[in-house]
N, C-alpha and C positions, 0 to 999 in steps of 0.2 A: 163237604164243608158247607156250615149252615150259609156264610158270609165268608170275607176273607180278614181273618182275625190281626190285630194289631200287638206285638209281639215286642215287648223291649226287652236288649239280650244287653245283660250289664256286667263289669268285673268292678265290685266294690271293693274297698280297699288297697293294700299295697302293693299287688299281686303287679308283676309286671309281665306275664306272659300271656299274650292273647288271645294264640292260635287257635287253640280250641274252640274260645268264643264264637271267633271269625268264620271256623265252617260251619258252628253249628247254624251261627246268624245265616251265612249261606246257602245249607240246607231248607231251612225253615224257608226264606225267598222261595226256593227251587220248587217246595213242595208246599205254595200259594199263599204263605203266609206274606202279611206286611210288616218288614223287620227296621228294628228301629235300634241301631246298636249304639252306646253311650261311649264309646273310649274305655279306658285306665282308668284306675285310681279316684274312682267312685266314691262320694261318702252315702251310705244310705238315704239320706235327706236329699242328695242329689236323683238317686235310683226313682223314689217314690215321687219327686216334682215332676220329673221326667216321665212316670208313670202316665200322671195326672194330665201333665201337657199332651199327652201324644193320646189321652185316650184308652189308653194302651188295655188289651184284651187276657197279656200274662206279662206276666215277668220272668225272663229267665236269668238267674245268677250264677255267674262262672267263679270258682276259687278255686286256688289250687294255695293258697298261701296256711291254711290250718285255721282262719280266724272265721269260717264258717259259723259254730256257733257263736258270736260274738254279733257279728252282720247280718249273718240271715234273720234273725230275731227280729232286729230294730228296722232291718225293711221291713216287713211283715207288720210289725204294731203300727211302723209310720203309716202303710197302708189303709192300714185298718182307721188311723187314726183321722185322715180324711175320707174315711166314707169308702174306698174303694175295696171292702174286703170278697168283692165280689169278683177284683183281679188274681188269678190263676198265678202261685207262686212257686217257677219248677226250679231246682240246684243243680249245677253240672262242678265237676272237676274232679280234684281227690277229698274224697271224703271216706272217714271210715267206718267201716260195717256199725260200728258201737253206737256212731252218730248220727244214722239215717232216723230211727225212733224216734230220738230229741228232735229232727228238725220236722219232721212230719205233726210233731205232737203242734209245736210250735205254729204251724199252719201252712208247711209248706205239703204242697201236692204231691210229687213224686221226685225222687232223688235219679241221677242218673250218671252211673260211674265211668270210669275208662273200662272202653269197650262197649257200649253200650252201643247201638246201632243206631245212623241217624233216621234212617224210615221208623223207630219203633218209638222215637221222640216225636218226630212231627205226628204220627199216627198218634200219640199219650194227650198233644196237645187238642188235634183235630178234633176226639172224643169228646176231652172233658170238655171243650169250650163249646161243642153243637149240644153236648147235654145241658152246659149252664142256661145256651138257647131257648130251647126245650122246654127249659122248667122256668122260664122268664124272669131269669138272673142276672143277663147280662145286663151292661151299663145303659141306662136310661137316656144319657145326656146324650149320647152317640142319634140316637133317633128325631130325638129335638135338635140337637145343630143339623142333622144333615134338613130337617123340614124347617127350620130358619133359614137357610142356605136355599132351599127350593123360592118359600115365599120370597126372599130377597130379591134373587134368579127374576122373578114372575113380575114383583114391582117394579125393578128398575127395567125389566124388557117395556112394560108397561108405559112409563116416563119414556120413554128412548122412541116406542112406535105408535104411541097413543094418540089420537086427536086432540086437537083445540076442544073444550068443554063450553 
């Protein structure tokens, strides 16, 4: 792993069962991800702030309620529509074979069904997001805060240990 990637696992809509979310969010910690899970009953516009606030390196969406195409879209454009279409967008829960096309076309990454194995999710993510690396796609602003964050670090040590001038 190029870094250790910043991962929001989201259940948009009215879906009220979590579980799934919860080991995938788990697994992904396990296997060195930074996981940043939103609760229930998501609205899109929530997903994508959330995105934005944390950083965040993917998005992963969990539904199990059928309103997939519906949701997954408008995260996706919201995405896109601040800038971050450079956020990695994976689906988990029931979806069916007919719908994976539509949601790929739509821009999401890879689909992943019941049964799916959690080493072969975190392995999908670890790839695509060292190759986004790679080809120097990732999110820009991550590099500048963290070097705003150092120079800050460096001034105020400065002020704190510095002599009378």
């Amino acid at each position: 792993m190029e870094r250790r990637y910043r991962i929001v696992v989201a259940k948009p809509g009215l879906d009220g069962h979590d579980r799934g979310a919860k080991v995938i969010a788990r697994a992904l910690r396990d296997a060195g991800f930074e996981v940043i899970y939103t609760g229930l009953h998501q609205t899109p516009a929530q997903v994508v702030r959330t995105a934005m606030q944390e950083d965040a390196d993917a998005v992963g969406l969990s539904l199990l309620s059928g309103a997939h195409l519906t949701l997954v879209p408008r995260v996706v454009e919201g995405l896109r529509a601040e800038g971050l279409e450079d956020v990695i967008v994976v689906v988990g829960g029931i979806i069916p074979e007919r719908d994976i096309e539509t949601l790929k076309s739509a821009g999401v990454s890879a689909v992943f069904t019941p049964g799916a194995h959690l080493p072969e999710i975190a392995a999908f993510l670890e790839e695509a997001l060292d190759e986004r690396e790679r080809a120097g796609a990732g999110p820009p602003e991550r590099a500048a805060t963290e070097t705003t964050k150092t120079e800050a670090t460096a001034s105020t040590d400065r002020k704190v240990t510095g002599g009378s001038s």
